[in-house]
N, C-alpha and C positions, 0 to 999 in steps of 0.2 A: 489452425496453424499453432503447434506449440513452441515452446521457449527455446527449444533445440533449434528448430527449422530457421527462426528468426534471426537467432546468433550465426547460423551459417551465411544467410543472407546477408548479413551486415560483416559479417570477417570468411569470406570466401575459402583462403589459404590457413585458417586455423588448424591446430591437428588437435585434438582432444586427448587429453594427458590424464591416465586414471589412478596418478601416483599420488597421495593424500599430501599436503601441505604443513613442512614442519616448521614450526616455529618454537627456538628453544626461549623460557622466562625463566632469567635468575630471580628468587626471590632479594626483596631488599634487605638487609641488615642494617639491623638498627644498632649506634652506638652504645653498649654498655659500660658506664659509668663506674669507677670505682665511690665516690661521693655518693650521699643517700639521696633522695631527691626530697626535695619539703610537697610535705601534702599537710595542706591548713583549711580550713574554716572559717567565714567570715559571713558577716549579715551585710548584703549591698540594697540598700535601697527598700528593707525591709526583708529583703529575700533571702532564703539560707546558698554560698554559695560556695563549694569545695575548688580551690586555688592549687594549680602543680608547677612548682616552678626548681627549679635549679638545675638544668639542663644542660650540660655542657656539648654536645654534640652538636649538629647543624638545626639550623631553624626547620628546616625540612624533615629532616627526624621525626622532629616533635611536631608539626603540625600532622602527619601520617599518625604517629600515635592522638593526638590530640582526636584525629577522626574516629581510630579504630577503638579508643574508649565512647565517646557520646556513642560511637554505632550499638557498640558491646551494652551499654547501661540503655540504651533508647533513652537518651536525655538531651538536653541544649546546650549549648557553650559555644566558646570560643577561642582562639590563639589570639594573644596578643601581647607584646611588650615581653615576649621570652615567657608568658603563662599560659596555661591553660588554666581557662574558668570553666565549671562546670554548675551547670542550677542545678539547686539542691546538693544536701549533704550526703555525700557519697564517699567519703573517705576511703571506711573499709574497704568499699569494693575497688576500688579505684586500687589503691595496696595491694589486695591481694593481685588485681589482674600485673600489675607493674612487675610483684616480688614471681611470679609463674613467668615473667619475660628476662627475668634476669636481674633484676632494678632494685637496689637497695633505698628503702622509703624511713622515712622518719615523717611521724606523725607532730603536728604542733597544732597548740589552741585546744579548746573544747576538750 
């Protein structure tokens, strides 16, 4: 008995509809900022670790971008207190992915 016979089984009066399922996905827009954002540099805990902060948009925004950079670098981090932390020094890249989104960065430290 296959998977067809069963669902008839169990929904008798079904009609089977072979018209494909549409579902429309806006992408999200991201806030762009006229302000540059601060991309810095700091040693935590002995660790080198690239800090992005001055966001003015929604925390959600930036927790979205905060994913789609660690995803983009394959590195660790986190959101927190309005920053993104990022392990290891990643500045440039971090810059250039921002400035290809729209994002005016200013560099500080090191």
């Amino acid at each position: 008995m296959d998977l067809q016979e069963q669902l008839k089984k169990l929904f008798p009066n079904h009609e089977v509809s072979n018209e494909p399922e549409t579902t429309e996905e806006t992408p999200h827009e991201l806030f762009v900022q006229k302000e540059p954002m601060i991309c810095k540099y700091e040693k935590r805990k002995g660790k080198p670790t690239t800090i992005i902060s001055g966001y003015e948009g929604e925390d959600e925004d930036f927790k979205i971008l905060a994913k789609e950079i660690k995803s983009k670098l394959a590195v660790g981090g986190t959101f927190k207190d309005g920053e993104i932390i990022i392990q290891g020094d990643y500045r440039d890249k971090i810059m250039k992915l921002l400035q290809d989104k729209g994002f005016k960065t200013k560099r500080v430290g090191g």
